[in-house]
Backbone as CSV, one residue per row, in Angstrom:
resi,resn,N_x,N_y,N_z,CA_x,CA_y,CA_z,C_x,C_y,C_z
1,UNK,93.421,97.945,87.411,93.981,97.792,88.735,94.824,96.517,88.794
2,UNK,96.393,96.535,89.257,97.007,95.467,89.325,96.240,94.800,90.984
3,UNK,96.293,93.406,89.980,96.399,92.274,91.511,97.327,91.773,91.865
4,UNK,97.862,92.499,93.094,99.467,92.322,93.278,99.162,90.478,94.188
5,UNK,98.090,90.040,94.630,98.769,88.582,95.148,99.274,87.672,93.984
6,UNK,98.610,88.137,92.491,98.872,87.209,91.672,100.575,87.654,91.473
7,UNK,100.580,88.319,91.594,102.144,88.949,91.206,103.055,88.538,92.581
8,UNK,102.490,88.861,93.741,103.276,87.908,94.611,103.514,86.669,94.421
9,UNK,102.578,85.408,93.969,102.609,84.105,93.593,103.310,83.867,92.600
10,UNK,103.628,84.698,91.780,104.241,84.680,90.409,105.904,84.653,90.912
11,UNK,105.925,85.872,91.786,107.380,85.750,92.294,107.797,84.714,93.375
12,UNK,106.600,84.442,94.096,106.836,83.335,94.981,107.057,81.618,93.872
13,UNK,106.808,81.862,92.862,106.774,80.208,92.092,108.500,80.486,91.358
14,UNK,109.003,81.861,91.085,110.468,81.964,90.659,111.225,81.652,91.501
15,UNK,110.869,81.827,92.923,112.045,81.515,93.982,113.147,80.599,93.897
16,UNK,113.234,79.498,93.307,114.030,78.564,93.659,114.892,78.591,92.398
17,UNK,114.304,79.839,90.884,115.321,79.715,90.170,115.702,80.478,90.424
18,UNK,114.964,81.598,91.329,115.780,83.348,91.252,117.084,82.596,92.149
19,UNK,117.093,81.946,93.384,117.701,81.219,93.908,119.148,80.485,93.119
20,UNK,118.360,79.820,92.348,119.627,79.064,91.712,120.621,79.839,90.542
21,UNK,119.907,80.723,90.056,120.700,82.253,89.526,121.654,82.954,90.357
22,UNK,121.359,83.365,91.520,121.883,84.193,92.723,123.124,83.765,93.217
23,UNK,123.447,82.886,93.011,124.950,82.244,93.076,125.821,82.505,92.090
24,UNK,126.961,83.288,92.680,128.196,83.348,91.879,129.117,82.247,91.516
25,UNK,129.406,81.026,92.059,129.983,79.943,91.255,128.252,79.129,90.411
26,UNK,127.533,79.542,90.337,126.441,78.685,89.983,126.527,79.632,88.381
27,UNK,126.669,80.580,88.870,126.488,81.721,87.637,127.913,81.467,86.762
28,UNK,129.051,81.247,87.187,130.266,80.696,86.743,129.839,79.416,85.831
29,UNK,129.354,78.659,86.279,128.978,77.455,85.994,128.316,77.681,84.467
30,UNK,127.374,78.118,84.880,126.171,78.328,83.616,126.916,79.302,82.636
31,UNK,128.044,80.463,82.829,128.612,81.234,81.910,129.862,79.997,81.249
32,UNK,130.296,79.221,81.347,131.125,77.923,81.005,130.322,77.214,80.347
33,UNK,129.413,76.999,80.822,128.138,76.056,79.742,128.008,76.640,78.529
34,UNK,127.458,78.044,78.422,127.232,78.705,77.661,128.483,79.233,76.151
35,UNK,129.236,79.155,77.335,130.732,79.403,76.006,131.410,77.864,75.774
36,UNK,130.640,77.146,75.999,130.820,75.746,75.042,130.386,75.607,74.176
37,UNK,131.245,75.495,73.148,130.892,75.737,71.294,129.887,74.571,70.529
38,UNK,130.371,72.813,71.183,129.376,72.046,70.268,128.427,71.883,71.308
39,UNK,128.057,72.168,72.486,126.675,71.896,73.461,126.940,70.631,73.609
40,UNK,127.975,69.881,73.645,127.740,68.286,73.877,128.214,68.251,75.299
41,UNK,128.133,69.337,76.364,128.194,69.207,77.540,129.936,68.906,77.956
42,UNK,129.525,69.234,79.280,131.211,69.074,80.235,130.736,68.432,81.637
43,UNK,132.196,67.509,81.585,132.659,66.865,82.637,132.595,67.575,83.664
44,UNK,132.273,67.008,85.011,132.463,68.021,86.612,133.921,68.432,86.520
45,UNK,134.946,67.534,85.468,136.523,68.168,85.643,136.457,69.290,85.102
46,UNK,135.931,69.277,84.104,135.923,70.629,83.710,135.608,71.872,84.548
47,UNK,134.340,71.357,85.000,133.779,72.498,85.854,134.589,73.080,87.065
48,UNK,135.607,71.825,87.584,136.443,72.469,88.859,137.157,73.391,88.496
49,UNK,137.824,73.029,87.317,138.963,73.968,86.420,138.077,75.701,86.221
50,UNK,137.146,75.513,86.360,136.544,76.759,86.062,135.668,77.555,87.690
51,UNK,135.706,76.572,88.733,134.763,77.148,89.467,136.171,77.406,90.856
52,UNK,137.188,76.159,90.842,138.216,75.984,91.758,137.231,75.739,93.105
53,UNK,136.680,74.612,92.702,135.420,74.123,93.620,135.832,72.389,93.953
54,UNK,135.580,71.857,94.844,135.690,70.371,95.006,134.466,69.464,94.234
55,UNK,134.482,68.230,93.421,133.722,67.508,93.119,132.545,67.544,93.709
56,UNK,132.159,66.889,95.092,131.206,67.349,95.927,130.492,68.514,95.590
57,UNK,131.029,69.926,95.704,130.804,70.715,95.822,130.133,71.248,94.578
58,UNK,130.672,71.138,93.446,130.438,71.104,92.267,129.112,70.717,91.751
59,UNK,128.785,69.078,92.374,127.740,67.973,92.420,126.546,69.111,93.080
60,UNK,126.753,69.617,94.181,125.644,70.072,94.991,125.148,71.276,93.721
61,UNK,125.809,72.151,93.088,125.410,72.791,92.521,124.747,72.711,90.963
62,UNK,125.302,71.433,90.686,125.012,70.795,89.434,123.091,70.435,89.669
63,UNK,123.109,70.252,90.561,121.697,69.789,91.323,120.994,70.989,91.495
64,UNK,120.948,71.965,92.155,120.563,73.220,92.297,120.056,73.440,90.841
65,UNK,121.322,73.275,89.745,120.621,73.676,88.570,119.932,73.421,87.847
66,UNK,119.788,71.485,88.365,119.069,70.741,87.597,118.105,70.844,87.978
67,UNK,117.258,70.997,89.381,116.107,70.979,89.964,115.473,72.254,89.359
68,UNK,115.821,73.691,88.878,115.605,74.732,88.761,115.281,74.817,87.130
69,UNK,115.930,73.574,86.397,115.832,73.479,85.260,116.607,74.421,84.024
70,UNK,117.562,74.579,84.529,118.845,75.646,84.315,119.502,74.538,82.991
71,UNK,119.925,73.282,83.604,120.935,72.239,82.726,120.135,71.340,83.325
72,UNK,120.904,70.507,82.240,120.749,69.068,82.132,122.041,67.984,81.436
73,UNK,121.706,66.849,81.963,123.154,66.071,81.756,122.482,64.948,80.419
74,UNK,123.912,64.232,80.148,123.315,63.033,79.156,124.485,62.213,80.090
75,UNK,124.413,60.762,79.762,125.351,59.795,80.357,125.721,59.203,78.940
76,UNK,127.356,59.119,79.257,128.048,57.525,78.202,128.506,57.149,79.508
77,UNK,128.166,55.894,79.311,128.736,54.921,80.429,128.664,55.247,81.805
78,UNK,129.720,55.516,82.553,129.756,55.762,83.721,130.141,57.283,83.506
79,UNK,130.143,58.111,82.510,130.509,59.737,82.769,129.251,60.570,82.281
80,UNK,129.158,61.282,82.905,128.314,62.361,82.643,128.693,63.821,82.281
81,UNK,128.022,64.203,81.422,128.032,65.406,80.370,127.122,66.408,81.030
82,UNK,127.108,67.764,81.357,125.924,68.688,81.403,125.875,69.654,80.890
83,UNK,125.030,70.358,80.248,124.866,71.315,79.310,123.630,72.075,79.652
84,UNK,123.683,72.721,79.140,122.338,73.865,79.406,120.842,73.387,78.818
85,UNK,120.074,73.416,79.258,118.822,72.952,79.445,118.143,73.826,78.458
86,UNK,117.709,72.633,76.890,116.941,73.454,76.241,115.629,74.141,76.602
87,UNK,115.018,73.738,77.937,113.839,73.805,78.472,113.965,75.252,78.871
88,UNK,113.184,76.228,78.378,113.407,77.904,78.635,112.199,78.301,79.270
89,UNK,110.990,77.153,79.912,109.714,77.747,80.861,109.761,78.944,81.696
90,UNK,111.309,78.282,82.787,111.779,79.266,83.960,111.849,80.396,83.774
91,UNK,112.566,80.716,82.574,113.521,81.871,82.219,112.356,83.091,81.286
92,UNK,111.209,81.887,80.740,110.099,82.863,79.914,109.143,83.442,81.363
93,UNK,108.886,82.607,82.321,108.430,82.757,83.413,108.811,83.912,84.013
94,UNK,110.228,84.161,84.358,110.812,85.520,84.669,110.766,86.777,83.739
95,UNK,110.895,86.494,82.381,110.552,87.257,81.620,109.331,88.257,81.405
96,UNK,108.030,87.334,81.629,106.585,87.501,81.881,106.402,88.465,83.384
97,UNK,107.132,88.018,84.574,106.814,88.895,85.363,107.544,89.859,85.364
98,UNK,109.131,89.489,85.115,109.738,91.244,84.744,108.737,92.026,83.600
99,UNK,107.799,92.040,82.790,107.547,92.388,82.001,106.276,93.045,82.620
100,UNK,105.219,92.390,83.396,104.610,92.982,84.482,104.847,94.042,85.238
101,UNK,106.128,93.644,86.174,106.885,94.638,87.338,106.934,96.049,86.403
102,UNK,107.643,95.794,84.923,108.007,97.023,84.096,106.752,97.712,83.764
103,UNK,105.376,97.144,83.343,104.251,97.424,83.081,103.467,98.633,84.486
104,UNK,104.173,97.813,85.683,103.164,98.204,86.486,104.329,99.978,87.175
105,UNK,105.501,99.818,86.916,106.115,101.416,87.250,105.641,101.958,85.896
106,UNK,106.133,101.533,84.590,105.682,102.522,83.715,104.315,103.254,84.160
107,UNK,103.339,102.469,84.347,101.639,103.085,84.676,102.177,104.386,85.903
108,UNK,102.883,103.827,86.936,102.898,104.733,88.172,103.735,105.933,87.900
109,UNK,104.573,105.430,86.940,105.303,106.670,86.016,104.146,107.957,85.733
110,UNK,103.463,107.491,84.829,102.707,108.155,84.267,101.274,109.128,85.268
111,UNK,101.435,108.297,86.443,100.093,109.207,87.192,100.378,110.155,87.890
């Protein structure tokens, strides 16, 4: 018998990455990260060139991703670099309950 509160809690603890996924310039963002060849990260200039977003604006989402654990930055000096976040908890996290959700129609499939 599934215990769906644990499975509610499970989806209630993804919220804020399902969240920070669910955005189409956020998702822009992270597909630019991703097709960066040495991972040594990009400038917010970069990112405008790719999102046609204001600095600010850019910043707010850079944050979204960082809190969610999406990317992460390094600093030289006064510039900052961000790149994708070797940290993959979130993303195994979603994995685990999509893998559940799939577990629990296959069963209802079958009865």
């Amino acid at each position: 018998m599934t215990d769906y509160s644990v499975l509610k809690q499970d989806f209630y603890d993804l919220s804020d990455f399902l969240i920070a996924l669910g955005d189409k310039k956020r998702q822009a963002i992270i597909i630019r990260l991703l097709e960066e060849k040495n991972c040594d990260g990009l400038q917010v200039t970069s990112l405008i060139e790719t999102t046609n977003l204001s600095r600010p604006a850019i910043s707010h989402h850079l944050k979204i991703l960082k809190d969610a654990k999406i990317i992460d930055y390094r600093q030289e000096g006064k510039k900052n670099f961000y790149y994708l976040s070797h940290e993959q908890s979130e993303i195994k996290k979603l994995q685990f309950f999509l893998d559940k959700v799939i577990t629990i129609i296959d069963e209802k499939d079958r009865s």
